[in-house]
C-alpha positions in Angstrom: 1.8 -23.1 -46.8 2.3 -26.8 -46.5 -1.0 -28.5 -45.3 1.4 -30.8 -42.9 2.9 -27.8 -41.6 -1.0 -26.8 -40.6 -1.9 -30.0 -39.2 0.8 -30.8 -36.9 2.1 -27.6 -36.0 -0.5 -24.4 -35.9 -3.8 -26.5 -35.1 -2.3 -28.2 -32.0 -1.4 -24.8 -30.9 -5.1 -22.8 -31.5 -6.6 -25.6 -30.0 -4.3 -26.0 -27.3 -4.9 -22.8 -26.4 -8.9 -23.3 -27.0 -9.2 -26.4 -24.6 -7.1 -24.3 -21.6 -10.0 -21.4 -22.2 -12.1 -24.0 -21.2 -11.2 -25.3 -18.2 -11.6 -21.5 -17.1 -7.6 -19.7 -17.9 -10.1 -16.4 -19.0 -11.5 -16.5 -15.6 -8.0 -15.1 -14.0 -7.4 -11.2 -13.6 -3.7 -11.8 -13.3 -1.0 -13.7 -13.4 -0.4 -13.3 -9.5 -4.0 -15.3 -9.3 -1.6 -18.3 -10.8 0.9 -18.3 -8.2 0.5 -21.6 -6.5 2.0 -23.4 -3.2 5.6 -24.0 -3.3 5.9 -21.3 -6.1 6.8 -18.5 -3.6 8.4 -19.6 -0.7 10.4 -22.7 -2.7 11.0 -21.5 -6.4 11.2 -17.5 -6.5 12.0 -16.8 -3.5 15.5 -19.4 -3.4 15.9 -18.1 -6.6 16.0 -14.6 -5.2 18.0 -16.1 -2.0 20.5 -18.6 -3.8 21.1 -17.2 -7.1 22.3 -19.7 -9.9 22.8 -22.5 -7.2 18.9 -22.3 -6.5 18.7 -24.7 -10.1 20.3 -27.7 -8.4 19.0 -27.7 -4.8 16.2 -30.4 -4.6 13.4 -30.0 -2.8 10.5 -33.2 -1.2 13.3 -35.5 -2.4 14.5 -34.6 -5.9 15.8 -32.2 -8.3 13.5 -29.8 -10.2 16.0 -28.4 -13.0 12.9 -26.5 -15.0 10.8 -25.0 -12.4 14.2 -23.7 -11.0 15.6 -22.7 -14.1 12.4 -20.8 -15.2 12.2 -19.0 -11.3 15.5 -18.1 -11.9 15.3 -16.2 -14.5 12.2 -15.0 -13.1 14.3 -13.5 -10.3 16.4 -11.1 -13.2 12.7 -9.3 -13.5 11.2 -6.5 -11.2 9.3 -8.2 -8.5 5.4 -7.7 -9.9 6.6 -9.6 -13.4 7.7 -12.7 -11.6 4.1 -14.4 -11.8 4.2 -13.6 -15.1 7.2 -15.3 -16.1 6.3 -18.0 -13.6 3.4 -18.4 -15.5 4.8 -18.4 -18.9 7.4 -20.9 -18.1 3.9 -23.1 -17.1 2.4 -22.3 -20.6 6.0 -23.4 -22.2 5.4 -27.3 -20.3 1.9 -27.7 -21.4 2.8 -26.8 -25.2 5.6 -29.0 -24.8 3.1 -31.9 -23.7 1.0 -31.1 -26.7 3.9 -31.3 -29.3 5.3 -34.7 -27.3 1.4 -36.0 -28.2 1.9 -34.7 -31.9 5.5 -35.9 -32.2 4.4 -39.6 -30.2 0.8 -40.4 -32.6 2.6 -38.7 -36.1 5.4 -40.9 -35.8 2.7 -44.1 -35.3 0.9 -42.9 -38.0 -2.5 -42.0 -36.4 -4.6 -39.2 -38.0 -4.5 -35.6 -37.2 -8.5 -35.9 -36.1 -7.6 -38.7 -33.5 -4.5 -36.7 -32.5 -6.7 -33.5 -31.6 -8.8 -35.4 -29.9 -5.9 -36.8 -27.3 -5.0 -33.4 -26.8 -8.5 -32.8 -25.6 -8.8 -35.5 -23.6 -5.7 -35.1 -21.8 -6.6 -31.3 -21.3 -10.0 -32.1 -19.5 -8.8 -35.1 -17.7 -11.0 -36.0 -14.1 -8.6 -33.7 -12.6 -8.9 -31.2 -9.4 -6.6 -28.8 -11.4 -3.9 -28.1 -9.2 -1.6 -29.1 -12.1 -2.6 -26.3 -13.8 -0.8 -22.7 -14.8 1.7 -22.7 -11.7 5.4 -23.4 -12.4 5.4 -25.7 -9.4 3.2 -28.5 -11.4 4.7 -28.0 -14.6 7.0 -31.3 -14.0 3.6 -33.2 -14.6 3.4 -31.9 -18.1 7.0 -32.9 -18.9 6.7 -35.8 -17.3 4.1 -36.7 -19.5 6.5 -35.5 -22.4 9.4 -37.7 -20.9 7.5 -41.0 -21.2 5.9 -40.3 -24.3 9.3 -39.6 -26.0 11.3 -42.3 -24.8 8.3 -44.5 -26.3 7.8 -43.2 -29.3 8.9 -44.0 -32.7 11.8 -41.7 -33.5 13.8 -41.8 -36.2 17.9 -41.5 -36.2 18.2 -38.3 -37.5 16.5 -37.3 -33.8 18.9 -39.1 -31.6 21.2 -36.3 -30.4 18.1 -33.8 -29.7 16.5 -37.3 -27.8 19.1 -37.3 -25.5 19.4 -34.7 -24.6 15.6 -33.7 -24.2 15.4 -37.1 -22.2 18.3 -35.9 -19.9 16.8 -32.6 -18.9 13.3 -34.0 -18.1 14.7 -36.6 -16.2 15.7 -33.9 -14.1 12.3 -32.5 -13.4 10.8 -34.9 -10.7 11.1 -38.4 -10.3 10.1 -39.8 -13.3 13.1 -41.3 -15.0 13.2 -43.4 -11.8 9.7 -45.2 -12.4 10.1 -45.0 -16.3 13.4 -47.1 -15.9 12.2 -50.4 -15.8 9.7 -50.5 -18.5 12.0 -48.9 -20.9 14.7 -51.8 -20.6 11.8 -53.7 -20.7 10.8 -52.2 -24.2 14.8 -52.0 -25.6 14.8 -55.7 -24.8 12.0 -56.9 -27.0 12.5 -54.3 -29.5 16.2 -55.1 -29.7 16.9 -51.7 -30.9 20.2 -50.7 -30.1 19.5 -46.7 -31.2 16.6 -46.5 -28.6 19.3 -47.8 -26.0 22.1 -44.8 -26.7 19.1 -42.4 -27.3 16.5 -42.7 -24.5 17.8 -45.7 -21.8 21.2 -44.5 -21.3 20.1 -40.4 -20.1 16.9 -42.1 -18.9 19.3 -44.3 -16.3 21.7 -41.4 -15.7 18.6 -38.6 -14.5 17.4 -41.9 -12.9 20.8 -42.5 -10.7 21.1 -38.9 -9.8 17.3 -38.8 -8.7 17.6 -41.7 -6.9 20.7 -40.0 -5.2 19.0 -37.2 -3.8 15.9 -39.5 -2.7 18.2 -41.7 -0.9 19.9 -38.5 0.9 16.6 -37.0 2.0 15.1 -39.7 3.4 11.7 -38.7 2.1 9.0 -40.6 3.4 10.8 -42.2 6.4 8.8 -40.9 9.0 5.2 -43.0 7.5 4.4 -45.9 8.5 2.8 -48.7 5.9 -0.6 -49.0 5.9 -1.3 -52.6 6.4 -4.8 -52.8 5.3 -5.0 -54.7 2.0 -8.6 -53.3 1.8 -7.2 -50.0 1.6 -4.6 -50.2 -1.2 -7.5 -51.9 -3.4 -9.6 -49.5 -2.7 -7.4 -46.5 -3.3 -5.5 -48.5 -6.5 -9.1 -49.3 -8.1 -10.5 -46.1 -7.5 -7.7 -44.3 -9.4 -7.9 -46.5 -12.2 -11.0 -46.0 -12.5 -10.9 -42.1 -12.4 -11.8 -40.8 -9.5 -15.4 -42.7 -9.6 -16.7 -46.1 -8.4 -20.6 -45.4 -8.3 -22.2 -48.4 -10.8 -22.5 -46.1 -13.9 -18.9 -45.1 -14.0 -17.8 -48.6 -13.0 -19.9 -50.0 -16.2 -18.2 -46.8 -18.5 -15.0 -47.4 -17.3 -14.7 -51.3 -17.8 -16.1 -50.8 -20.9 -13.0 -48.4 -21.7 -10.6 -50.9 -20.2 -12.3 -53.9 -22.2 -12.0 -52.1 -25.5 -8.2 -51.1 -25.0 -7.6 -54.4 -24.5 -9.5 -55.4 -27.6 -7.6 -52.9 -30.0 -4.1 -53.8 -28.5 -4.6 -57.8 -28.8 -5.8 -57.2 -32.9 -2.8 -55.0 -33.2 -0.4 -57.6 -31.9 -1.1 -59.4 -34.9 0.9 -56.4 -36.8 3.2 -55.7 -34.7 5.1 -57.8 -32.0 6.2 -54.4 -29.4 3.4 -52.1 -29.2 4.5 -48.7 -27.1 0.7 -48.3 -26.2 1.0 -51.2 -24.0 3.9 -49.5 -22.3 2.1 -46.4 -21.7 -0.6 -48.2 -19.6 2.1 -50.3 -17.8 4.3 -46.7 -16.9 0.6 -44.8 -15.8 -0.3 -48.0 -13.6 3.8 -47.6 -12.3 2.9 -43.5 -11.5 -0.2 -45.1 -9.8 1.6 -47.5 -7.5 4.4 -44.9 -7.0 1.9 -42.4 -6.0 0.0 -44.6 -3.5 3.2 -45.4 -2.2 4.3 -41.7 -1.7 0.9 -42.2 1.3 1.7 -45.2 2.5 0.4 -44.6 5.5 -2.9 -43.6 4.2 -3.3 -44.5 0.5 -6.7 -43.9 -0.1 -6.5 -39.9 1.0 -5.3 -40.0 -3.2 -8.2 -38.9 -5.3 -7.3 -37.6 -8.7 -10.9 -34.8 -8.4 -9.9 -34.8 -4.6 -6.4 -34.1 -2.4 -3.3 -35.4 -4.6 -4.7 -35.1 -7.7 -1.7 -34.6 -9.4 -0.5 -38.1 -8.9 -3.0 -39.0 -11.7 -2.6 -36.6 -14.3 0.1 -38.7 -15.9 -1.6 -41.8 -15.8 -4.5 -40.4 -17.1 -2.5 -38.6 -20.2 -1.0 -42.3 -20.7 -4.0 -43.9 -20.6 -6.1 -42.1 -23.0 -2.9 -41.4 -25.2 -2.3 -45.2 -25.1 -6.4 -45.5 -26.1 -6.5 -43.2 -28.8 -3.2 -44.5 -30.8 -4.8 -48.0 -31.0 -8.2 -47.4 -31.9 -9.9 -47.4 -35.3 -12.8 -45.3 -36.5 -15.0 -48.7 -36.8 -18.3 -49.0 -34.6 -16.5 -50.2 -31.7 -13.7 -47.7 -32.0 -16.2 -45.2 -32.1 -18.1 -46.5 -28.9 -14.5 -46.1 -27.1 -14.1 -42.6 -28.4 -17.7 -41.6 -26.5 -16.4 -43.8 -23.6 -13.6 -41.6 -23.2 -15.6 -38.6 -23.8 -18.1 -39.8 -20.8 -15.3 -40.5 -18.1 -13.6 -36.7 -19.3 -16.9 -34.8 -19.3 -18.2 -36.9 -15.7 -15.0 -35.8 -14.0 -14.7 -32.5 -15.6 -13.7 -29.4 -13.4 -12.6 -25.6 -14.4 -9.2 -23.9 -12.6 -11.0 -22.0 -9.8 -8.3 -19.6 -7.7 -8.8 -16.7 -5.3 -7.9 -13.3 -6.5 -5.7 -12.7 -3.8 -4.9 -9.4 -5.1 -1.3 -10.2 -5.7 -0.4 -6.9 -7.0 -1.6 -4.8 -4.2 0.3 -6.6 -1.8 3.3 -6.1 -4.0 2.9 -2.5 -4.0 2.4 -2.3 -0.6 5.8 -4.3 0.1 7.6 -1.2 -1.3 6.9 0.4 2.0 6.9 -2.7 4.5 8.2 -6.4 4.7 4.9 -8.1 3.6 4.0 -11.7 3.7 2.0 -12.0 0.2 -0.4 -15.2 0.4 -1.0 -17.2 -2.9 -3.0 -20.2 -3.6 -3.8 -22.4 -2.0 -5.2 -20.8 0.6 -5.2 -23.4 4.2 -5.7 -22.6 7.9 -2.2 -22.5 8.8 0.3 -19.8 9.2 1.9 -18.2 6.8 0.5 -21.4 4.8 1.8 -20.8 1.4 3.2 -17.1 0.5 5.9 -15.2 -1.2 7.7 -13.1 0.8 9.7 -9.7 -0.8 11.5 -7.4 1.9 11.1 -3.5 1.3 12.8 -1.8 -1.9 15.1 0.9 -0.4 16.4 1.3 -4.2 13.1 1.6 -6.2 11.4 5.3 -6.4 8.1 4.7 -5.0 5.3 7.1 -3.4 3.4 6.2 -0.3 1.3 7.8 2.5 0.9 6.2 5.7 -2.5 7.0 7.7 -3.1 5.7 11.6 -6.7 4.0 12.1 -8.6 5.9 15.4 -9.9 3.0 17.0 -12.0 4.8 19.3 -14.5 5.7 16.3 -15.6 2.7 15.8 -18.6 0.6 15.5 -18.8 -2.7 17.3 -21.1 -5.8 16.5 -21.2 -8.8 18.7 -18.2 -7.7 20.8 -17.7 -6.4 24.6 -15.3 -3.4 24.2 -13.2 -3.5 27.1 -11.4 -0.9 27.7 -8.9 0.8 24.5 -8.3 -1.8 21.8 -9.2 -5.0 24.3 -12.6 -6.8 23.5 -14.3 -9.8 24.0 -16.2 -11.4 21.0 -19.8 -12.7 22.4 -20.5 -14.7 19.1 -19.1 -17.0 15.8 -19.6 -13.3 13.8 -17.9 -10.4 15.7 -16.9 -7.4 13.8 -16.2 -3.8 14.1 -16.6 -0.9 11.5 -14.2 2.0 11.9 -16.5 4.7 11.5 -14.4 7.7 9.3 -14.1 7.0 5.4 -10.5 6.9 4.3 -9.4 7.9 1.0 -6.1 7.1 -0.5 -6.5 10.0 -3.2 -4.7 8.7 -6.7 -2.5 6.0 -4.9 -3.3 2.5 -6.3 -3.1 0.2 -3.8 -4.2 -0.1 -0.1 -2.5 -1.6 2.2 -3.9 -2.0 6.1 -1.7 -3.3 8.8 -3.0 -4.3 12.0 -1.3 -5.9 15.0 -3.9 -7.9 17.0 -3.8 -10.0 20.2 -6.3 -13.1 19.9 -6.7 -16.0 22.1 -7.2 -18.5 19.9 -5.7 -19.0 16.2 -8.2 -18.8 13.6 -9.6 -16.9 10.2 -9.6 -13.1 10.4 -11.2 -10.8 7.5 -11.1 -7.6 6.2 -13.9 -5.9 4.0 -13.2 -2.7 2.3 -16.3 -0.7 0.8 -17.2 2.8 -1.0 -19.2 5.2 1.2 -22.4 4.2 -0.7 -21.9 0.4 -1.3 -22.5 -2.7 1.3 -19.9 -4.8 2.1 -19.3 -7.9 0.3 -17.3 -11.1 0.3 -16.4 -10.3 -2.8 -14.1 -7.5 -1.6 -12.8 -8.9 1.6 -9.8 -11.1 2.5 -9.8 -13.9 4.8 -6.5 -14.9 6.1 -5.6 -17.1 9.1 -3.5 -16.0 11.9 -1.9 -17.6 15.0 -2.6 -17.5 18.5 -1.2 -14.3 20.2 0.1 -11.1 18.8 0.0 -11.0 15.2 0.7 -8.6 12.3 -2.1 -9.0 10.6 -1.6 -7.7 6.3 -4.3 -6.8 3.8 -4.4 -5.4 0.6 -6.7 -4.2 -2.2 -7.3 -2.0 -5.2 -7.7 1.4 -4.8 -10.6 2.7 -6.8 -9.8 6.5 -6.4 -12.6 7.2 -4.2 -13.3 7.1 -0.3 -13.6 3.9 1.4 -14.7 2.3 4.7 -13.5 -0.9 6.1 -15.0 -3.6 8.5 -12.9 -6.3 10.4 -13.6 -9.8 11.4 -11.2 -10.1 14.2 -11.6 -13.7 14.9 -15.2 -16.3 14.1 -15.4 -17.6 17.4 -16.4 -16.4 20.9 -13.1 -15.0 22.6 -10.7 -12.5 24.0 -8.8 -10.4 22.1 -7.2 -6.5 21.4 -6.3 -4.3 18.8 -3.4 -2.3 19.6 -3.0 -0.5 16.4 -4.0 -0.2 12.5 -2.7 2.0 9.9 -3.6 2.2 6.2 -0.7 2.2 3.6 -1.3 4.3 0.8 1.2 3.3 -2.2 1.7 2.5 -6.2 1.6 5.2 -9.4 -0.5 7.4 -8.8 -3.8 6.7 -10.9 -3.6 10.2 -12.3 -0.2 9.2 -14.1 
């Protein structure tokens, strides 16, 4: 096999792969763990709603033609394989972004060894990791991909495939917007008429319909500026200088800055248009556009904090931009460990709560369910997918009523029937008969409470023998006033007992009913 071949096509891919074990992808237990914010009620469930007209409705401003195209052909598969595909269409954007860094630093002529080590470094970014595995954040991976095309060194032979790569990602997000400028910049000083047809021209025309549908949605309108100076320094400086401004980082960073600066001023001496410098000037564009985006409170953007995936392209940018100039002399070798340092001082694995995605999916078979994903906030339904019952699918359920007389009560006044009145920050009740859901897989357990306050509420299942645990409960938060309150779980074939948390604050509230769903293949199939 040709050793190129190796180099530039398999490696990037094993170690691709590698780099996304470590910031944690073997800690999920399914793709439904992936499922993230506007993933459910935006992507798959419009796609499910809208059909084919789904790819070209925008949504927070602008159009997002490959998370919509992947969601809707998500919507073709059974309901449970949607994450998957979802998830899949993710994996597709990253290894895009890999083979946009290959494809940018070949065509520059920089080694394989420095090129691997990009790939790292934009992998394990100081990043709170919200970019990562959901279809809803794959538009910063092609983003990445978009400006790194439109910079790089192609050759002819590439121009059709250019455009029309560049068209499509200037679809995904706003990015051909804020990439305009520094392009005609670039085709100006390059005076290369090919990179004009190729890249400027679809660059302008995603750029123009993007700027249409920002226009039209007035995004943003409602803010007010911020007119504290101090503020926009503060937020500016701290994202440039990744997420850290204690003394040490400060020192690390500079040092980075300083030695960027020293490799592109000694390449200028070789060549007159360097696409490094563009890089930077783009990423500190994506900065300044992100600010703006929270203009009426800039510095709430914090790329290991809320909004961090305003800085995951300015970061890939960056450290691409570093690693194409440098040279494997002392110095260059002192920026390579720099580099390291700010990756390794930020560095955070994908954490996610196993929601138990596939229970609730089983369990809305038998009843309209409200299925929360990640991220989970204290707001209802905060961010869900919702699938109405299956009349058409062949499915086997049992459904069993809760007594609540038998149960046990802590830190509660019973009333009188379901009514109650928490006396403490922990109240909970233990219905007192074991349940058992035979072979069924899933567990479902509906109940519709009256609380007079809104709040968290929690459900702990357990096996006759065991205690309960946080690490088999669900915490969800409900409204003030009658709610139908949904949780589901894994069925492990035995008998089980359940505890519930109706509210974590002193109060007044009632249960008026609960009922277990029993539902999925039966485990003996």
């Amino acid at each position: 096999m040709n050793d190129r071949r190796v180099i530039f096509l398999f490696l990037p891919f094993i170690l691709g792969v590698s780099f996304l074990f470590l910031k944690g992808l073997g800690d999920f237990d399914s793709f439904g763990q992936m499922l993230w914010a506007e993933d459910g009620k935006i992507f798959l469930m419009q796609a499910s709603e809208f059909g084919w007209q789904s790819i070209f409705k925008p949504h927070a401003g602008y159009m997002h033609l490959y998370p919509r195209l992947i969601s809707y052909v998500a919507s073709f598969f059974n309901f449970e394989l949607r994450p998957l595909i979802s998830s899949l269409g993710w994996f597709f954007s990253y290894f895009f972004m890999v083979y946009s860094i290959v494809f940018f630093m070949m065509l520059r002529g920089v080694k394989a060894p420095l090129i691997y080590l990009a790939i790292f470094l934009v992998t394990v970014q100081p990043n709170d990791n919200e970019v990562f595995f959901n279809i809803t954040n794959s538009q910063w991976m092609l983003g990445a991909s978009l400006f790194l095309l439109v910079f790089s060194n192609f050759k002819p032979r590439h121009g059709l495939i250019v455009f029309f790569l560049v068209f499509s990602l200037s679809l995904t997000g706003p990015f051909s917007i804020i990439c305009m400028l520094p392009l005609i910049i670039f085709c100006f000083l390059e005076k290369n008429w090919f990179r004009v047809k190729c890249a400027l021209v679809p660059i302008v025309l995603g750029a123009l319909v993007q700027c249409f549908f920002l226009l039209s949605s007035g995004r943003g309108a409602d803010k007010t500026i911020n007119t504290d100076p101090g503020q926009w320094l503060l937020a500016f400086s701290r994202i440039n200088f990744f997420g850290d401004i204690s003394f040490p980082m400060v020192v690390v960073v500079s040092f980075f800055w300083f030695c960027f600066l020293f490799f592109v001023v000694k390449r200028r001496y070789y060549r007159r248009v360097d696409s490094s410098i563009f890089l930077v000037f783009c990423g500190v564009l994506m900065v300044v556009a992100s600010l703006w985006s929270s203009k009426d409170f800039p510095t709430q953007i914090s790329p290991v904090g809320t909004g961090s995936r305003y800085s995951w392209i300015p970061y890939a940018l960056y450290f691409i931009a570093a690693i194409s100039v440098v040279n494997t002399g002392i110095l260059g070798r002192a920026f390579m460990v720099c580099m390291l340092t700010i990756c390794f001082s930020g560095f955070k694995k994908v954490e996610r709560y196993n929601l138990n995605f596939s229970d609730y999916a089983n369990m809305s078979k038998v009843t309209n369910t409200i299925i929360p994903i990640n991220p989970v906030w204290g707001k209802y339904p905060g961010w869900y997918i919702a699938d109405s019952v299956r009349e058409d699918e062949d499915h086997k359920s049992i459904s069993l009523d809760i007594d609540l007389k038998d149960m046990a009560a802590h830190n509660i006044e019973v009333v009188r029937g379901g009514e109650f009145n928490s006396l403490s920050n922990d109240p909970f009740m233990m219905f007192g008969r074991s349940i058992s859901c035979h072979d069924y897989e899933s567990v479902g357990v509906e109940l519709k409470v009256y609380r007079d306050q809104a709040g968290w509420s929690q459900l702990f299942w357990k096996t006759d023998k065991a205690e309960f645990t946080e690490s088999n409960s669900l915490r969800r938060w409900y409204p003030k006033g009658y709610s139908l309150q949904q949780y589901a779980f894994n069925n492990n074939g035995g008998h089980f007992n359940l505890r519930f948390d109706p509210m974590e604050h002193k109060g007044h509230g009632a249960i008026e009913s609960a009922s277990v769903i029993c539902v999925g293949s039966l485990l003996s199939n």
